[in-house]
N, C-alpha and C positions, 0 to 999 in steps of 0.2 A: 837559797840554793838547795838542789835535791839532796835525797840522802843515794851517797852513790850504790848503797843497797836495792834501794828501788831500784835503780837503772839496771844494774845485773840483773834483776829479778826479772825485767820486763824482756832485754833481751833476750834471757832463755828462753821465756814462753814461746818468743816471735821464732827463733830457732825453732822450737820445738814443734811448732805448729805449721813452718812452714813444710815437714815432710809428709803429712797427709792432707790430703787432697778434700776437701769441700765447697759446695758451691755456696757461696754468699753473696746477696746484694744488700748495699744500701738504699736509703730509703732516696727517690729518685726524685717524689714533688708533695708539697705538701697539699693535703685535702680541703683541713681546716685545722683550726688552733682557736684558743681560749684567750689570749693578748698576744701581745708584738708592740713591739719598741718603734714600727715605723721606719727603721732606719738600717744600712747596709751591716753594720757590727754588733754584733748582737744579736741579729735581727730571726727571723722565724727562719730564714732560705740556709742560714748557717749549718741547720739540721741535717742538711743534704748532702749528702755525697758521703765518704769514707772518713774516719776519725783524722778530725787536724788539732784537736786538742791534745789528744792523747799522743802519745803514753808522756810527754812533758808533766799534761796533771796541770796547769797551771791557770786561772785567770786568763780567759782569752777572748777576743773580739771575733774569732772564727766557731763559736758557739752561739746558740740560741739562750737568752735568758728571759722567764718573764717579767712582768710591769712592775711585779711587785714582789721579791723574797719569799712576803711571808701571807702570800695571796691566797692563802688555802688550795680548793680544787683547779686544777687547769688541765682542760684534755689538746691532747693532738693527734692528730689524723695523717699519718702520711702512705704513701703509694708507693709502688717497685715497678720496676722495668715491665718484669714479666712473672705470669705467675708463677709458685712453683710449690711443691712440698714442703713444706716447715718443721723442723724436728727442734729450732732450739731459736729465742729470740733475745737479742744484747741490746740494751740501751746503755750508751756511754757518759754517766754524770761525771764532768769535770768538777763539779764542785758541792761537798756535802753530800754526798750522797746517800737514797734510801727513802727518794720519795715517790719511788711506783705503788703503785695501788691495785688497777689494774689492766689487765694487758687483754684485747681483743681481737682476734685478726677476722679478714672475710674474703672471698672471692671477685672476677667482675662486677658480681650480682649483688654485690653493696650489703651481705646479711651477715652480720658479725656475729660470730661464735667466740664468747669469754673464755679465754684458756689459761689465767689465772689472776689470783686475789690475792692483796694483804691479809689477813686475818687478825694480826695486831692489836691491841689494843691502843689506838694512838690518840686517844680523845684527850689526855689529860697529862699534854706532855707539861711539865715544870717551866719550860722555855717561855712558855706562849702568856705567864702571868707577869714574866719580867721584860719581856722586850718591850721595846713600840714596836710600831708598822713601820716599815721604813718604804722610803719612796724612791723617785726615781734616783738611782745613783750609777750611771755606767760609764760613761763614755770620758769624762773628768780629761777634755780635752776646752783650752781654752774657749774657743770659739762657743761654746756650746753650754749654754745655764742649767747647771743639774748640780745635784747637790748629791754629798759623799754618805752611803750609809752604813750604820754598823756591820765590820765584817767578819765574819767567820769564815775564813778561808781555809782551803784544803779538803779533806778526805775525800781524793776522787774513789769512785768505783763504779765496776762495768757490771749492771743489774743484768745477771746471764738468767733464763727461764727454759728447763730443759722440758719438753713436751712427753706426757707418759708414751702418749700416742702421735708421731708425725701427722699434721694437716696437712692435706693434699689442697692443690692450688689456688695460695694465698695469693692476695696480689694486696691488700690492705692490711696496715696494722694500725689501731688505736689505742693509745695509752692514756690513762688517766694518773696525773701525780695529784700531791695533797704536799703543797710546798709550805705548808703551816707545822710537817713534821718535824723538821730542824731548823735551827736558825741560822744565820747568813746567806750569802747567797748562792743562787743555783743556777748550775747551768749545762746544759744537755749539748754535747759534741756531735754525737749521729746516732743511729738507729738501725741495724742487721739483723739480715734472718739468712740461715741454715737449713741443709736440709742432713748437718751430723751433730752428734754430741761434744765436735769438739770444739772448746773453745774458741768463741768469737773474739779476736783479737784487734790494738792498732799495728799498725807494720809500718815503720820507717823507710822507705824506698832510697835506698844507700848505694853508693858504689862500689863493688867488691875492695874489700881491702887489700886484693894483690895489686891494687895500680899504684898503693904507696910501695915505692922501693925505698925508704930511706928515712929512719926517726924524724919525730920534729926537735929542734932545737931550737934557742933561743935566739934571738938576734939581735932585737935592738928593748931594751925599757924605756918605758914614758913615750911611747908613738901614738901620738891623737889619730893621724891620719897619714898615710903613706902614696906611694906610686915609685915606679920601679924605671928605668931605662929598656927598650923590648930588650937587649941585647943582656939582660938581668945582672950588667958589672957593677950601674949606678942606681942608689936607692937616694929618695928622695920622700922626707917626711918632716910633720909636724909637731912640733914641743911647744909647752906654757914655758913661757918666761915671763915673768915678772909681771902673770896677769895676764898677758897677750900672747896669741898662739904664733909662731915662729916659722919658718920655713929651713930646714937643713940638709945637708946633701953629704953621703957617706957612700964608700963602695962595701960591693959585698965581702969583701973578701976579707976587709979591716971594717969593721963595721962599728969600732971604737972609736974610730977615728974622725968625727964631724965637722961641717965647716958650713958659716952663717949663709944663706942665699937672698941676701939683702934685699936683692930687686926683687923678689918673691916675697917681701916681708913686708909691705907699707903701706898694708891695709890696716885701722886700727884697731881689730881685734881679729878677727877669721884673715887666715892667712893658711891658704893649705894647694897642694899641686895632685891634681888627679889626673887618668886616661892617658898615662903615655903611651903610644903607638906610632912607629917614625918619628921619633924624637919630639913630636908633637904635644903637648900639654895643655891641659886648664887651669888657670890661675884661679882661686875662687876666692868670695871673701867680701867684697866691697859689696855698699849697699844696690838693690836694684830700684828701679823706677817701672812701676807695671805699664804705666802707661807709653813708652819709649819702648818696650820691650827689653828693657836691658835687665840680666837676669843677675850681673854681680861677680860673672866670672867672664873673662879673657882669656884669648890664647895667647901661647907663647911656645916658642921656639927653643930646644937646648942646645948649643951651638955652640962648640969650642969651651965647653966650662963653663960659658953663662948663658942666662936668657932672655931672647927679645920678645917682646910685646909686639903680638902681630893685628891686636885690636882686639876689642868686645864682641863677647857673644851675644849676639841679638835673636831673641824666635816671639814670631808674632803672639798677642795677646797671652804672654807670659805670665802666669802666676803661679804662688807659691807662698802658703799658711805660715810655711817656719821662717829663720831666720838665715839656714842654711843648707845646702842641697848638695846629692854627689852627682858625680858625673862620670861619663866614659865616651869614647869615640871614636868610629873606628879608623882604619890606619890611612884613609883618602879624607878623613873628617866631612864626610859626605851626611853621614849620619850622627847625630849626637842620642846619648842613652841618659836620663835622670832621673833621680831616686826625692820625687819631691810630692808634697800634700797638694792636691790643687780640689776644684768644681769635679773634675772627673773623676776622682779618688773612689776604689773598689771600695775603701775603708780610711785605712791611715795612709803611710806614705807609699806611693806605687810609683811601678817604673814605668815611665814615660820615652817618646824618640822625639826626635825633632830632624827635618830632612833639610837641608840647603838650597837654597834658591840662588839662582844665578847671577845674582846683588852681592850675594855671600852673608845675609840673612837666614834664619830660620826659620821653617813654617810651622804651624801653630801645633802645639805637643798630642802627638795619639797615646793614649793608654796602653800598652802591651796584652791585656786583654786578662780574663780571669784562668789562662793558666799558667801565670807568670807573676798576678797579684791576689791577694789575699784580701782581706778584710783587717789584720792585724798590718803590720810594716815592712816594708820590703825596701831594702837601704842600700848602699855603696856596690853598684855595679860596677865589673868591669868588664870589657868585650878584650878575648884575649887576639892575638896576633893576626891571627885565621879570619878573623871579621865573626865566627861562627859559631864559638865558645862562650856564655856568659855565665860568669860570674856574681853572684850576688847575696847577699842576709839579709833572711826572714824569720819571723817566730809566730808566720800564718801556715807552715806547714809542717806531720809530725815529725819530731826532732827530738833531741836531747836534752832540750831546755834553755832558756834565754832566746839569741839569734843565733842560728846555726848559718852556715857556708851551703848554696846549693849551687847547681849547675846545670844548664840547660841548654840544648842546640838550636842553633836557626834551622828553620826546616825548609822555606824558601827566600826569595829574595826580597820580599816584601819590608821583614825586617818584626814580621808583625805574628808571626806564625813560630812558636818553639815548643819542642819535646817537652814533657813533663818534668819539671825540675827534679833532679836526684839531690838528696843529703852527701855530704864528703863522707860521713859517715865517724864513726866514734872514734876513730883513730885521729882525728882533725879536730871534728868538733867535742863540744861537753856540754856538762853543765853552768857553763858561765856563757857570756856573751861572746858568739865571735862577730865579729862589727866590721871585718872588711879583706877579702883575699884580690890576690892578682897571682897570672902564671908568666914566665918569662919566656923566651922560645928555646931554652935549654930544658926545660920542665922542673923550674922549682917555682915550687908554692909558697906563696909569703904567704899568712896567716896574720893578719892583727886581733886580738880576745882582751877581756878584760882578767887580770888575775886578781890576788888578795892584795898583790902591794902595788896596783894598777894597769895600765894599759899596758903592751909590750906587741911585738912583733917576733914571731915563730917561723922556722923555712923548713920545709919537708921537699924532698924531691918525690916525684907523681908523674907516672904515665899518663897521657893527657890524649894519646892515640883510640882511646876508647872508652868513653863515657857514659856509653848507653850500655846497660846491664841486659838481662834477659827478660820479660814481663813478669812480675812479680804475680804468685798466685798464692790462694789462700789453702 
């Protein structure tokens, strides 16, 4: 976990830099590069766009790293929108940082002017006689045979290069590292250019914190996984018992007070109820069969204090890497939302839809698309009341640290088309994992995080009437 020193630190700056005005872009497409991994996490294309590493600082799949640690030289060529003035250039090392060398920029006209050098002495660093080479180690995700190597993790830092003299219209910059300077490994978030001296910063894109009216407090410990009643009286969540995850149902108002939900419990290990909307639910938990389309979870009905089983969910050519998946749906279950690994995957786990067929089948799962998934994981959707509202955690965009709570609108009816996901912001999230919210149609927020003596559930009340903040500028 962070030191919550850093975090205040960061958010000052972001403060502080949000009151002057500078134009900045990020670097838009890559030219060339020196290696690449081939693959979506990790990969070269991660370079692109605005910092999603940062200010977290942490190990992430939404960075570029090269083949090798401790590969010595490696250049990269990336391109902007448009040309412009340059008075100041930021490259964002997530990891290790202090391996620029040197930095060139140039115009349409492809002739690069050096605007600055190491001078260093870095020929005889001590590191370079005690390590090995290490080799591929990233992705350390089952499917995939790579093997783990020695790591030095941490000292991010944002390599800033103030120009004595502003270059008029840049449109290329090329950097040259020397990643045989430190050991462990390395990894580059994105690449800006300025045309002021002040600092080039990441910005958390947040929802003002006047929409929280009301502390967070506790609500339930030891919650693996939850879902709410829309009418937000009945909570309904999962516990380990004896091994096996359980299903229980408590109101909010006594939330001490719990009681077994049997029928919801007789699967023999995952046992969990998501996406209530119209009293409507998903059982999850039992195995799937890809080829049947059965995904593992069924609906049911909450109906007088218990619930019936209205049958399986079925969507064509189903699949799914893990063991377990979320879900959400909205209040006609026309549409289902899942938080699972598949062939289409931006990265890790991404949110998928699936539509209804007139059988009462589902059709085969769309992607939500890359402004909605990341490269890193994107988990426990919920679509709140409105059909309009999603809910979801990720730790592929900047944040706080761990999974943060973001939020994002349907923008038409496609289902396929949403606003740029905002953070809840720091009064919500932290530095630990938040791993699942939902809103009720009274506007409280359940929050489920991981704490030091485990999982729990948090309830804040939130204006939920306005989500969309003003455009954030630099």
């Amino acid at each position: 976990m962070k030191k919550i020193m850093k975090l205040a630190f960061y958010i000052l700056v972001f403060s502080t830099c949000q009151a002057v005005s500078q134009n900045v872009q990020w670097a838009s497409k890559v030219v060339s590069f020196s290696s690449d991994l081939g693959g979506k996490q990790f990969g070269i294309k991660q370079i692109l766009g605005k910092p999603n590493a940062f200010p977290q600082c942490e190990s992430s799949p939404t960075a570029w790293m090269p083949k090798s640690a401790l590969s010595g030289a490696q250049v990269l060529e990336v391109e902007f929108e448009e040309e412009q003035s340059v008075k100041q250039i930021a490259i964002f090392e997530n990891l290790n940082s202090g391996c620029v060398k040197v930095i060139s920029v140039a115009g349409s006209d492809k002739k690069y002017k050096e605007v600055w050098r190491w001078t260093a002495d870095w020929r005889n660093q001590p590191f370079k006689q005690k390590m090995k080479t290490d080799r591929a180690y990233y992705f350390n995700r089952k499917r995939r045979k790579v093997e783990a190597a020695p790591s030095v993790d941490g000292f991010p830092g944002i390599h800033r290069v103030i120009l004595n003299e502003a270059v008029a219209n840049v449109k290329k910059v090329r950097v040259k590292f020397d990643f045989s300077i430190l050991p462990g490994q390395k990894q580059i978030d994105a690449i800006g250019i300025s045309d002021s001296e002040v600092p080039i910063n990441a910005q958390i894109k947040a929802i003002p914190d006047s929409l929280i009216t009301h502390e967070v407090e506790l609500l339930l410990n030891d919650c693996i996984s939850f879902t709410c009643a829309p009418d937000g009286k009945q909570l309904f969540f999962t516990r380990d018992q004896d091994g096996k995850n359980v299903v229980f149902s408590t109101t909010m108002n006594q939330p001490s007070e719990v009681k077994l939900v049997s029928e919801c419990s007789v699967n023999a290990n995952y046992n969990y109820l998501q996406g209530g909307n119209a009293n409507i639910f998903l059982h999850g938990g039992a195995p799937y069969a890809k080829a049947k389309g059965e995904t593992g979870w069924n609906f049911v009905e909450y109906k007088k204090g218990s619930f019936q089983n209205l049958g399986a969910l079925r969507i064509a050519a189903y699949n799914n890497y893990g063991e377990t998946a979320d879900a959400t749906l909205s209040s006609d279950a026309k549409i289902v939302i899942l938080a699972v690994e598949s062939d289409l995957t931006q990265g890790g786990a991404d949110l998928y839809l699936a539509r209804r067929k007139d059988d009462g089948t589902y059709s085969y799962l769309e992607n939500l698309g890359k402004q909605l998934n990341t490269a890193a994981d994107e988990l426990a959707p919920f679509l709140c009341a409105d059909n309009k509202t999603l809910l979801f955690a990720s730790n592929g965009f900047a944040g706080y640290g761990g999974m943060d709570i973001f939020v994002s609108k349907r923008l038409d009816d496609t289902f396929l088309n949403w606003s740029e996901p905002q953070n809840l912001g720091n009064l919500i999230n932290s530095d630990a994992n938040e791993v699942g919210a939902a809103i009720t149609t009274n506007n409280q927020l359940l929050v489920n995080k991981q704490t030091e003596e485990g999982t729990a559930l948090f309830r804040v009340a939130i204006k939920t009437s306005d989500f969309e903040s003003k455009k954030n500028t630099y």
